[in-house]
N, C-alpha and C positions, 0 to 999 in steps of 0.2 A: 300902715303896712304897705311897702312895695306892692305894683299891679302885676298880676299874674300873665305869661303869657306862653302860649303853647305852640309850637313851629312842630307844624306839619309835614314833615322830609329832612333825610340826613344829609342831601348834596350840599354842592357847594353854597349855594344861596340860603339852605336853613343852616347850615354851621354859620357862615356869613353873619346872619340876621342873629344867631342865636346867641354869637361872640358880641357883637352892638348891642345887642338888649341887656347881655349882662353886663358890660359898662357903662350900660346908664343905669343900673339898679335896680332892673325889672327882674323878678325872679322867674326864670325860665324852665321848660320844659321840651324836649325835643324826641319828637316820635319818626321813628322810620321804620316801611314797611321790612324790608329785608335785613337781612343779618349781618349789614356792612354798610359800612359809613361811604358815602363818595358820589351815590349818584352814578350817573353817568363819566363821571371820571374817578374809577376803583381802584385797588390792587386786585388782582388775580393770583393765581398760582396755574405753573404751568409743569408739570409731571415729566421730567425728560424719559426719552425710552431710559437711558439706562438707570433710573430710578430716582435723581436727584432732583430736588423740587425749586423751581424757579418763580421769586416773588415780577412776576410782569404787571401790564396793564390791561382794561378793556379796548383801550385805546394808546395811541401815543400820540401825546398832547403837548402843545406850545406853546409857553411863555413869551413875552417880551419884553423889553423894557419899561414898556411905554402902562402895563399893567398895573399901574401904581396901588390901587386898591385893591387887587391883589396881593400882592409883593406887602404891603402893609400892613394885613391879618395875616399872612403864614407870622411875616416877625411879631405881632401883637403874639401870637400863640405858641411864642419859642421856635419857628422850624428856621435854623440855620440857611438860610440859606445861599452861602458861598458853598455849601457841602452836597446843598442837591437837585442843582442848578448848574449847569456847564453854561456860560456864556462864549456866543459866537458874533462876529458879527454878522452884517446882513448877507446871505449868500443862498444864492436859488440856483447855483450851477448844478449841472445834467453829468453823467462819468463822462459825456465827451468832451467836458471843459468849456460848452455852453455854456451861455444863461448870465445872469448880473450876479454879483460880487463885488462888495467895497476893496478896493484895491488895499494891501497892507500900510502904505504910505499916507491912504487918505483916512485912516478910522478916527482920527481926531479931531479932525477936521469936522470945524459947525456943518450942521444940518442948514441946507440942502445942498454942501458942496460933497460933501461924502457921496450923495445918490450922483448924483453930479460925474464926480469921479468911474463911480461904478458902472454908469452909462454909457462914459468914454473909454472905457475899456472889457465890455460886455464881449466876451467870447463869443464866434460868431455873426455878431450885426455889423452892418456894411452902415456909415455915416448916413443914409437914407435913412436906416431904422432909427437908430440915435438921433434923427433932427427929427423924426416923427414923433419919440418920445418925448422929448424934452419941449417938441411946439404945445401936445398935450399936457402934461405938466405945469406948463408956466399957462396955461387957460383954465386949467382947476384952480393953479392955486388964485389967479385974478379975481377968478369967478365966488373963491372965500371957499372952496370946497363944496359949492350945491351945485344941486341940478335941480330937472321939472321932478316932482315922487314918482310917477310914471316911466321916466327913463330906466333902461337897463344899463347895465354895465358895458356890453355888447352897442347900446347906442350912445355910450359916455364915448367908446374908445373906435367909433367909427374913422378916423381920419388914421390909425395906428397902422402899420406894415405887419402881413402876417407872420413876418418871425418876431414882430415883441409882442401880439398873441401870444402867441405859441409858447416862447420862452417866460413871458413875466406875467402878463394877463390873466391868462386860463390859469395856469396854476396856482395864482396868488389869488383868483379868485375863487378857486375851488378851496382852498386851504382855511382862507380865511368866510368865507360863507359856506361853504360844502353844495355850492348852485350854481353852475356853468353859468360861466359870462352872457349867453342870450336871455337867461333866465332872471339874473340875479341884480337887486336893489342899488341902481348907480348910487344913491346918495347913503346907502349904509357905506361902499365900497369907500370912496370920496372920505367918507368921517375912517374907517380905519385907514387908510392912506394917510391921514393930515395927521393922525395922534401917531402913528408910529414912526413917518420920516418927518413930521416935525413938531412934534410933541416932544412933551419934557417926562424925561426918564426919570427911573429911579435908582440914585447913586449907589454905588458906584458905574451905574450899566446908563448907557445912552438909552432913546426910547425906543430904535429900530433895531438895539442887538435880542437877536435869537437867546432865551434860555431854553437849552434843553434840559429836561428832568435825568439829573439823573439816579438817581431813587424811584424808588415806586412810584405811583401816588397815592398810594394810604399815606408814607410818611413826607407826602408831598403838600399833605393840607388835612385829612381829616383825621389821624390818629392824633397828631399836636391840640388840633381842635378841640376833640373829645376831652381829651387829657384836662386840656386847658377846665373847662366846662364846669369838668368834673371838682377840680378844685377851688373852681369858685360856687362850688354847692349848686349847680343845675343838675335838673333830673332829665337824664337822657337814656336812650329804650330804643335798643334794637327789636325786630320782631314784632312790633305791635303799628299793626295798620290800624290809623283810625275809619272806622268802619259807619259813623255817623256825628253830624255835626247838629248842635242844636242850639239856640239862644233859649235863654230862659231870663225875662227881665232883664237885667244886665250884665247878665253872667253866662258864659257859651260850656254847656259840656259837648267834651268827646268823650266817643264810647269805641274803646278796642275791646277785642277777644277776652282778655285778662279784667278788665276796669274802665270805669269813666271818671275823668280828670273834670276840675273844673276851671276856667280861666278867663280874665277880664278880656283877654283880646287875640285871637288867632291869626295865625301868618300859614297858609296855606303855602306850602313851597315844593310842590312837586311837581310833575312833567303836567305841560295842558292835557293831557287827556284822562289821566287822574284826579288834576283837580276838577274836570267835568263830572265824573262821577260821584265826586262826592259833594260837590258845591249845586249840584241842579236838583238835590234833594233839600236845601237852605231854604226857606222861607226869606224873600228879600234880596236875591240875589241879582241883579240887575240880569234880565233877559241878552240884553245887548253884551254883555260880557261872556257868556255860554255861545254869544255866537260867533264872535269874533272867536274864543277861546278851540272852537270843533270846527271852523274854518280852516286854522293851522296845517297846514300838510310838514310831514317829516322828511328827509331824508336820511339812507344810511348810512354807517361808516364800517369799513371791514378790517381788521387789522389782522396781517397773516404773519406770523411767525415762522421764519424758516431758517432750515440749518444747509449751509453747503459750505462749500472750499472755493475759495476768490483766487482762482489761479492765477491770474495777475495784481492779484493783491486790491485793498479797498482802491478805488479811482480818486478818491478825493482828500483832501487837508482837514476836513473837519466829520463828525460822524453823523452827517445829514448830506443827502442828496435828492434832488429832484428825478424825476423819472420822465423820460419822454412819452407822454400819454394823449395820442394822434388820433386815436378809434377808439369803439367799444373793445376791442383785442390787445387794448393796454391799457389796463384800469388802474393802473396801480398810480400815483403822484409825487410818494414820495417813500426814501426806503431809510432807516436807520440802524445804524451799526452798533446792537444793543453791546456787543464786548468792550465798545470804547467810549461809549456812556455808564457801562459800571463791569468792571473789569471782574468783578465777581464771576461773573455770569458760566464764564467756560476755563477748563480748567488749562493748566499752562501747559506749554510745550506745544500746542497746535496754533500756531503761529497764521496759517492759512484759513483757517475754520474759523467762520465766523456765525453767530445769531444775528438773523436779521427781522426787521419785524417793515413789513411792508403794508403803507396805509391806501386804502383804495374810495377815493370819497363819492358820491354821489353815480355809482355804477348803475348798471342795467344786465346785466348777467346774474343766474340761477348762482347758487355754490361751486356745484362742480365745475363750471365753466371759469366762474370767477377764478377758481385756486388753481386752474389747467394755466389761464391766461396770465396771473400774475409769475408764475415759475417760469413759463416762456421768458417774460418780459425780463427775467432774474437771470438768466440764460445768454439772452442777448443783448442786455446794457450792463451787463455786471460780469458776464462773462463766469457767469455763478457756475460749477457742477457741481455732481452728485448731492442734489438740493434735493430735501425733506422736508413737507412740510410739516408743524411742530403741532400747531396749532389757530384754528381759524376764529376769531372774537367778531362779530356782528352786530352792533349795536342798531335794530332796526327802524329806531327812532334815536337817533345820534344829536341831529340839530334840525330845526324850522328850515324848509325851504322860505328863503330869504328875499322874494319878491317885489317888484317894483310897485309902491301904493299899499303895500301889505298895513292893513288896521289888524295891530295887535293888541291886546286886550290890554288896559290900564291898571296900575295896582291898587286902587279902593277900590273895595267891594263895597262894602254899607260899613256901617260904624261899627270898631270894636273887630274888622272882618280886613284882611288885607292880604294880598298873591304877592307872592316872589319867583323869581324863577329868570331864567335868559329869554323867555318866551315873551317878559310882559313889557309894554311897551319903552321901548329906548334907543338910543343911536345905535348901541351894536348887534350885531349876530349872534349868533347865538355861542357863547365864548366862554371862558371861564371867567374872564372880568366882568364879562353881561350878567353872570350868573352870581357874582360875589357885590356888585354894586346893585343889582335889584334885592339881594340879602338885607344890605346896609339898610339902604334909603327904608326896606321896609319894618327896619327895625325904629327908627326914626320915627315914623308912622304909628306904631306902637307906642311912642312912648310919651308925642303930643297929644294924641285923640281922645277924645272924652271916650268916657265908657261908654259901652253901647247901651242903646235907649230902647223901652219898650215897646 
């Protein structure tokens, strides 16, 4: 008989782990506490005033090319994805026409002449900035992409000119770690740099093009999941938190509200702070992994939803724009044109009226302050009026503050026992590839380890 094993969490790393276990033939089980598959990256619904219900997100989240394993299980699991996926190439321009953009003539063009390109014709920068970037550039990429663990990002990019701060830095380093450049992990930065402007993509998409979602993300990853699962006879269970873990000889029960399951090997795959509470009641649980594990700090992510009239019409060619974000008085990073990601959204004939949904990463503002500050900001780079907001999403634990030397917790536990998550140790941030490649690997884990011992 197949070894039994039970995944603890619906996001993306126990869908992950739970889709791997069942093609190696383990028969699986997968518990999640709430009444929705996705984790930290959901569907929503969002109520307009005038009555009609909009399938949004908790967030608005980023693909790329270079997400291979990712991009891998959505197709393992059916999800089309030319249909819900808008690819772009790389482009971090501001409505003022700032900012880097691979120019349209160079998109074909091998990696690193594309960045290359985009640097020569960066909106904005004076040939000082551009010979500042590209001296930094060519000493990462010499250097193999490391630095000391200790460095920050803020001390990777010390010889930089404050407008390619300003323009590519801070915001590619807030996007992709959600930790202001003084704060944030030079050599995580450095490893997403190298996979994405010279990493190998997934065909038909280079590794540095932008996918934006444009579907939910329920049917961006975990209702195909589910689906999938289901078909190949796993038993999966919304609503049921496991509420206690125990080993018994070589066999571990969980115990939910409803029943206790039994299973040769558990994959613990929910946020570090969950799985502290329920792994520091584990008999065997290595001490030093609880600590590293409640060490973790969070940051937030805010994602605003707003409705107004672009009196000058969208500023940009694609339906992503960066946000100039100088202070605390302009928190917002980046804004997306949810009408021209899925045309559903608003009905025709209002040509000026757009849904925007605006993401605010790693802020320091109360609510009210936050949703005063980003409307401004809507106001005055977007030239937004009679702007509504729809709806404010807060995920207050979004991602790990991503820090330089950060020891994060490993994925064995003890035998028969193993963590998954974006949280456990590995080259990225905390990501949706972090989170579907520590699924894998700990399905993997699962499926070589001896049973656990008494």
């Amino acid at each position: 008989m197949s070894r039994r094993v039970a995944i603890i969490g619906g996001g993306w790393a126990g869908l992950a782990a739970a889709v791997r276990a069942t093609e190696l033939g383990l028969r699986v089980s997968v518990y999640e506490a709430s009444r929705q598959w996705g984790g930290r990256a959901r569907r929503l619904q969002l109520v307009h005033p005038d009555g009609h219900v909009l399938p949004l997100d908790n967030g608005q989240h980023i693909l790329i090319g270079a997400y291979r394993q990712t991009l891998a299980l959505m197709r393992t699991v059916g999800v089309p994805l030319q249909e819900v996926l808008r690819p772009m190439p790389l482009d971090l321009r501001f409505a003022d026409g700032g900012g880097l953009a691979t120019p349209r003539w160079a998109r074909h063009w091998p990696a690193p002449l594309d960045i290359l390109a985009a640097v020569c014709q960066a909106g904005g920068w004076s040939w000082s900035d551009r010979w500042s970037f590209l001296l930094a550039a060519a000493r990462w990429r010499h250097q193999g992409f490391e630095c000391p663990a200790q460095a920050s990002v803020a001390d990777l990019c010390a010889g930089l000119t404050p407008r390619v701060m300003e323009d590519l830095i801070e915001p590619l380093c807030v996007a992709a770690l959600n930790t202001p450049a003084r704060e944030a992990s030079g050599q995580v930065f450095l490893t997403v740099l190298r996979d994405a402007l010279l990493g190998q993509g997934t065909p038909p998409w280079r590794a540095s093009d932008l996918l934006l979602p444009c579907a939910d993300l329920g049917r961006l990853l975990p209702d195909a999941a589910v689906q999938w699962l289901q078909r190949q006879g796993a038993s999966v269970h919304t609503g049921s938190r496991v509420r206690s873990l125990m080993r018994q000889g070589t066999t571990w029960h969980l115990t939910t509200p409803a029943f206790t399951h039994a299973a040769d090997h558990v994959i613990v795959a929910t946020g570090a702070p969950q799985a502290c509470d329920l792994l520091q009641r584990v008999a065997g649980v290595p001490a030093d992994w609880l600590t590293r594990a409640r060490a973790i700090r969070h940051e937030p992510i805010a994602t605003l939803y707003v409705q107004g009239e672009l009196e000058q019409g969208w500023p940009g060619p694609q339906p992503m724009l960066a946000l100039r974000s100088r202070h605390a008085g302009e928190p917002a990073q980046y804004v997306f044109h949810r009408n021209q990601l899925d045309g559903a959204l608003w009905p025709a004939g209002q040509p000026n009226t757009a849904l925007l949904a605006f993401v605010a990463s790693a802020y320091r503002l109360d609510r009210p302050d936050l949703e005063a500050a980003v409307l401004a900001q809507a106001q005055e780079q977007l030239g937004l009026r009679h702007a509504r907001l729809l709806q404010t999403v807060i995920e207050k634990r979004a991602t790990f503050v991503c820090s330089p030397g950060l020891q994060r917790p490993g994925q064995d536990l003890m035998a028969g026992l193993t963590a998954a998550g974006d949280y456990i140790e590995g080259p990225y941030p905390a990501t949706l590839e972090g989170a579907v490649r520590s699924g894998l690997q700990a399905a993997d884990r699962a499926c070589i380890q001896p049973r656990s011992g008494g």
